[in-house]
C-alpha positions as CSV (number, residue, x, y, z in Angstrom):
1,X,59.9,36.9,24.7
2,X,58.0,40.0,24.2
3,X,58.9,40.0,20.6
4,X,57.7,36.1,20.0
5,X,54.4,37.3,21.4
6,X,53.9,40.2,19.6
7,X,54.8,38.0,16.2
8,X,52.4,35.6,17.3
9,X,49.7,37.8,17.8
10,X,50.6,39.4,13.9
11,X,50.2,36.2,12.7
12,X,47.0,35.6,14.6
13,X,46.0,38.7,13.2
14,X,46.7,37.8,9.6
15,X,44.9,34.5,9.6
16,X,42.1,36.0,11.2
17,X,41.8,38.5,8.3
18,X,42.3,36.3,5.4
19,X,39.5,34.2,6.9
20,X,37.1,37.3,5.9
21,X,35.1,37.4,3.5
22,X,36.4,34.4,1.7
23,X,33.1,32.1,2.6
24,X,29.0,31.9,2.3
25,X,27.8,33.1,5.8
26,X,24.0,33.5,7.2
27,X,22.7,36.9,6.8
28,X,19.3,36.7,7.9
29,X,17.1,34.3,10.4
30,X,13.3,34.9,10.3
31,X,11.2,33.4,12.4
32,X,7.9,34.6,11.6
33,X,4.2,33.5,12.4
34,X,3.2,30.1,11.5
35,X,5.3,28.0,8.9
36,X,6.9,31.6,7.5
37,X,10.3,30.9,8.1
38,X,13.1,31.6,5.9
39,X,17.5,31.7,5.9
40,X,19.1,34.5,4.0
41,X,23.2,33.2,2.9
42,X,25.3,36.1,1.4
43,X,28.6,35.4,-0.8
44,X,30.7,38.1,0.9
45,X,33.5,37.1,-2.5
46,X,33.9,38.9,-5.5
47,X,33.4,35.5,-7.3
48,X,30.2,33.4,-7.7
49,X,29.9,30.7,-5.3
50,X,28.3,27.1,-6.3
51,X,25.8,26.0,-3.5
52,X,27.0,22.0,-4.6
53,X,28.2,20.5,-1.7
54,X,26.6,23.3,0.5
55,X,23.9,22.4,3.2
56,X,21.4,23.9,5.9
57,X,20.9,21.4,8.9
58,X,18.7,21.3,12.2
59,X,19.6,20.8,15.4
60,X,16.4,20.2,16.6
61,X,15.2,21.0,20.6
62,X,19.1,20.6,22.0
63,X,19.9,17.8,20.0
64,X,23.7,16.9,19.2
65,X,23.1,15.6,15.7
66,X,21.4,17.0,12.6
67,X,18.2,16.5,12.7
68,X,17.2,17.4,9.3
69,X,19.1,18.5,6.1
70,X,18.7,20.1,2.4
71,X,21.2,19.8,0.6
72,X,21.6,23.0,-1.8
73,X,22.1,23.7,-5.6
74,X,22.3,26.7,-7.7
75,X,24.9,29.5,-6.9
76,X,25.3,32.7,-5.3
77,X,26.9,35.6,-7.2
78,X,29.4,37.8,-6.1
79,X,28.3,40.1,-3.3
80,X,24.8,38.8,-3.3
81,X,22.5,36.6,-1.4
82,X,19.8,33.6,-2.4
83,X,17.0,33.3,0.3
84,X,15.7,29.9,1.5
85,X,11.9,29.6,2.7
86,X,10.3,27.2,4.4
87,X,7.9,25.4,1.4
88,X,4.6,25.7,4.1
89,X,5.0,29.5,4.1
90,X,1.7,30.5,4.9
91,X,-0.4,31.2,2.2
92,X,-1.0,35.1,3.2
93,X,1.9,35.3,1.6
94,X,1.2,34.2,-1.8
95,X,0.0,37.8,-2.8
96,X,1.4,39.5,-0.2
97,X,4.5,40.3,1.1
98,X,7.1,39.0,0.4
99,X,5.4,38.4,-2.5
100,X,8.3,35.6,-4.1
101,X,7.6,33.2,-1.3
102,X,5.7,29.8,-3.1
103,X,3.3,28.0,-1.0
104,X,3.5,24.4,-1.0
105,X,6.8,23.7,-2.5
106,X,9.5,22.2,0.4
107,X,11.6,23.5,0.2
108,X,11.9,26.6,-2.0
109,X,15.0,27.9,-3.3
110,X,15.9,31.5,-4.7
111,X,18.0,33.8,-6.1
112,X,17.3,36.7,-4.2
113,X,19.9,38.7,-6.8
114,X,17.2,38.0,-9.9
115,X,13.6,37.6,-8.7
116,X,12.7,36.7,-12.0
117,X,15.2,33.6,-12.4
118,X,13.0,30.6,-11.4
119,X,13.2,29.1,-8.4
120,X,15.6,26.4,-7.8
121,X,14.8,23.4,-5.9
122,X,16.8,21.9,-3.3
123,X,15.9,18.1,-2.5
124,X,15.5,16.0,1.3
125,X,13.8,16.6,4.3
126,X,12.9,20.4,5.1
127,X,14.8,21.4,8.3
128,X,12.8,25.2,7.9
129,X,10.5,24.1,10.8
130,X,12.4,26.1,13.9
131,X,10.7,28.5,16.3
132,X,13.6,30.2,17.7
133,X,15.3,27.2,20.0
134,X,16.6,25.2,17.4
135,X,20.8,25.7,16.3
136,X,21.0,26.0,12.2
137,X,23.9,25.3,10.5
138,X,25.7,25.9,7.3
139,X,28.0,23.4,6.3
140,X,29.7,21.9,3.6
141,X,31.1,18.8,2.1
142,X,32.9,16.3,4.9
143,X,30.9,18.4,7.3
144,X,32.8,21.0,7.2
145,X,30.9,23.9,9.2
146,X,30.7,27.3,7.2
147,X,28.3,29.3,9.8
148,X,26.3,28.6,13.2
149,X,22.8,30.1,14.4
150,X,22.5,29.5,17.7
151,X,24.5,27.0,19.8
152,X,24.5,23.3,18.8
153,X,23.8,20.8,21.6
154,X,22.1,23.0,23.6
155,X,17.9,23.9,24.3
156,X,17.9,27.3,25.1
157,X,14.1,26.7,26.4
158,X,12.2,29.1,24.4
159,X,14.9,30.9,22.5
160,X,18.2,32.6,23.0
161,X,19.3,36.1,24.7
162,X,19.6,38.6,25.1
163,X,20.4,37.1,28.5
164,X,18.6,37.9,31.9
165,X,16.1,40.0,30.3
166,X,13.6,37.3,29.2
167,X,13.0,38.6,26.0
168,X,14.2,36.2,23.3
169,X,15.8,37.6,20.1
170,X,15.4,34.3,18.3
171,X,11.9,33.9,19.1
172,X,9.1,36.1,16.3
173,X,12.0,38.3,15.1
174,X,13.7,38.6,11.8
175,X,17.6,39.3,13.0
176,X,20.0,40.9,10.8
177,X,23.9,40.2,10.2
178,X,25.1,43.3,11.1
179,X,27.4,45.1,8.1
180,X,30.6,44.4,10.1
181,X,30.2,40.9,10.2
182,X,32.9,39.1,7.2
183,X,32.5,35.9,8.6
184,X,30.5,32.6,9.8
185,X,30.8,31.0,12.9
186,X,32.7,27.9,12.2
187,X,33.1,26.5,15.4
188,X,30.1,25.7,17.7
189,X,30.1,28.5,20.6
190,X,30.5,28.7,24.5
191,X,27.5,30.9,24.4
192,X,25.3,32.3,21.6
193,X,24.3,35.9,22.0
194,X,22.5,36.7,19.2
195,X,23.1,40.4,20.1
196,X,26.3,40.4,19.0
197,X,26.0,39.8,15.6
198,X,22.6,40.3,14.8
199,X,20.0,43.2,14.7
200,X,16.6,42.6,15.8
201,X,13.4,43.6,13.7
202,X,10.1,42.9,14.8
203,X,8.3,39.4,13.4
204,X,7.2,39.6,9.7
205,X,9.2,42.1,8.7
206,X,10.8,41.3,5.3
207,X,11.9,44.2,3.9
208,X,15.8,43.3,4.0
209,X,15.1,39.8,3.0
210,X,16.9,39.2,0.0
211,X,19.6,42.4,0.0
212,X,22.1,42.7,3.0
213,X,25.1,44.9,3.6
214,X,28.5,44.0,4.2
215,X,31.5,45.9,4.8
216,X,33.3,42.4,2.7
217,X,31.9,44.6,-0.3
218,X,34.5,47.3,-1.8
219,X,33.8,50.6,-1.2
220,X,31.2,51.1,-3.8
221,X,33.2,53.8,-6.3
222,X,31.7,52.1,-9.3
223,X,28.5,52.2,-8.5
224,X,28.7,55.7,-7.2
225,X,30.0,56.7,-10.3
226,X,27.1,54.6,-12.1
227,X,24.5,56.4,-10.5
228,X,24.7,59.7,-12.9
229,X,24.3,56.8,-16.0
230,X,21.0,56.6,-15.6
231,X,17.7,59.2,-14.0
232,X,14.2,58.7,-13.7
233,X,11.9,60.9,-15.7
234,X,9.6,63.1,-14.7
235,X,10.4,62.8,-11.1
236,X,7.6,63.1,-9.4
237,X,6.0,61.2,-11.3
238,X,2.1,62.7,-12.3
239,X,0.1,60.4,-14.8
240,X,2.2,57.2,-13.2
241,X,4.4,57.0,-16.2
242,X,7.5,57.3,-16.3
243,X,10.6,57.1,-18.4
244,X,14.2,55.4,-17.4
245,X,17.1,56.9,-19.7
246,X,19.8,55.4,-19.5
247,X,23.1,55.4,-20.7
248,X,24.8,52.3,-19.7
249,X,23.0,48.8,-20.6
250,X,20.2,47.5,-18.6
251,X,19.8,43.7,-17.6
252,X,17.1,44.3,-15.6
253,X,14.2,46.8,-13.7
254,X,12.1,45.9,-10.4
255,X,10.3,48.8,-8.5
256,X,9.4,48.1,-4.7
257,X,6.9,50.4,-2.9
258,X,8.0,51.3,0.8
259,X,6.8,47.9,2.4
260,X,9.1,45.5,0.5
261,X,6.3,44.7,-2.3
262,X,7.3,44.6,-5.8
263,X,4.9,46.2,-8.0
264,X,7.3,45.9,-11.3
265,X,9.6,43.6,-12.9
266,X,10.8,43.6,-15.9
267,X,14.2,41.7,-18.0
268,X,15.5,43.8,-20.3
269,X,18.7,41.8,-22.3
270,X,20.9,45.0,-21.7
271,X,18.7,47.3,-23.3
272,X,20.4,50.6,-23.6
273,X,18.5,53.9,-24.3
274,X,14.9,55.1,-23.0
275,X,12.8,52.4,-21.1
276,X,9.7,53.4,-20.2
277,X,7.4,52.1,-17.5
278,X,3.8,51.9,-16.7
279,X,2.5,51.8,-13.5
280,X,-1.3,51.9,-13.7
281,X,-2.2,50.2,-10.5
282,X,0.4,52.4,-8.2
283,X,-1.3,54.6,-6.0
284,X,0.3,58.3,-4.2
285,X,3.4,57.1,-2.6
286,X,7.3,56.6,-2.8
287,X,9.2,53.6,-4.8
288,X,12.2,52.4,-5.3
289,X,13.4,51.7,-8.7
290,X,16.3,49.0,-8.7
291,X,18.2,48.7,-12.0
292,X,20.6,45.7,-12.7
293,X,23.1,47.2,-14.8
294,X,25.1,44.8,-17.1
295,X,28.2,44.6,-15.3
296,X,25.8,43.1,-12.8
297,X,26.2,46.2,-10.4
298,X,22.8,47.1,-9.1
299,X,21.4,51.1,-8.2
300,X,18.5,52.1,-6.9
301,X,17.0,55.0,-7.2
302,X,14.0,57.1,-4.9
303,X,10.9,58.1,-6.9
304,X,7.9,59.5,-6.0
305,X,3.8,58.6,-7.5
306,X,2.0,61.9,-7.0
């Protein structure tokens, strides 16, 4: 008998496993002021993943059935995410950040991975009107459902957990997937603590929007060794000019100062050599310098505006 069990629980255990990382899953929920609401969905595969056939429903107040869907297109590439706002964002946003939120497009699609790739435009009714007591879902074609925010079926009044503290996780925060996560939800919970899966950041905060962390990704060796293929000079920078040398091909450069705001973009069609940057507006400060290499592995790099 013991021996049954114990094979039972291996196979358990195996089937568990090979679920990882083989499916799209939610990676961020933000539920910020006004209409700024937006759904992060990370492929955690090392192949690209169409979004045909793909939705995000609504579950609106408790409700049973979907209250509103959007059915998506595009795709997702390996290891990256595309980031879904709601098309009323509020229009401080426009020039702020994050600053590739639309206004007045619902909804708005985009690939996160290339924020120069224009945005792609899902189609139906806009189901990016929660405020932190409706259930989200991601599903797919037959119904089939991918991942769960929240707990369909149920009104948590005004939001969900952490329990028997008052204070509402899914109410004006921005929660995380945490890194450990491989997985969606596919079947709708006996309770949804969103501590469990989720960090909390205050509302608004949108620096992780469109870049999450998973432990589905391969220990990054290749991008580790990348990092030496390319270096920033001069370092600090003095006159806010600066040169990239490089020698592996370039696809792509954006530069983000410490809040999240990209100041730079440009697409350089695997340019290989010297690439140098201007940054006339840039005041004293840190940025980030994230270079697409052509392989599609991305680095980023620390530099500092003096």
């Amino acid at each position: 008998m013991k021996k049954i069990l114990l094979f039972t629980v291996a196979v358990a255990f195996t089937r568990l496993v090979s679920a990882q990382c083989t499916d799209l899953f939610i990676s961020e929920y933000d539920e910020g002021s006004v209409n700024n609401k937006a759904i992060e969905i990370y492929n955690p595969t090392a192949s690209s993943i169409s979004l045909t056939g793909y939705t995000i429903n609504r579950y609106s107040n408790g409700s049973a059935t979907i209250t509103e869907t959007m059915p998506l297109t595009g795709s997702i590439a390996s290891y990256d995410v595309v980031v879904i706002t709601n098309g009323q964002t509020d229009s401080v946003w426009v020039t702020g950040s994050p600053g590739y939120w639309s206004y007045g497009v619902s909804p708005t699609l985009y690939a996160m991975g290339d924020l120069h790739s224009t945005g792609l435009y899902g189609t139906g009714t806009d189901p990016f009107y929660f405020n932190g007591n409706d259930a989200v879902t991601l599903e797919k074609t037959g119904g089939v459902i991918v991942d769960i925010f929240g707990k369909v079926g149920e009104n948590p009044g005004l939001g969900w957990g952490p329990f028997g503290t008052n204070q509402y996780w899914t109410v004006d925060h921005s929660l995380v997937r945490k890194a450990t996560v491989k997985q969606g939800v596919t079947a709708n919970p006996a309770t949804f603590d969103p501590t469990v899966q989720y960090d909390s950041l205050p509302k608004n905060t949108w620096t992780n929007l469109g870049i999450h962390t998973c432990d589905c990704k391969p220990a990054a060796v290749n991008e580790i060794k990348k990092i030496d293929n390319f270096f920033l000079f001069p370092n600090p920078v003095t006159n806010n000019n600066f040169t990239i040398k490089a020698t592996d091909f370039i696809s792509s450069v954006e530069i983000y100062d410490v809040l999240g705001n990209i100041i730079f973009q440009r697409i350089t069609n695997n340019q290989r050599g010297d690439l140098y940057v201007e940054l006339d507006h840039a005041s004293k400060g840190i940025y980030f310098v994230k270079v697409r290499l052509h392989d599609n592995n991305i680095v980023t790099k620390k530099i500092s505006v003096n």
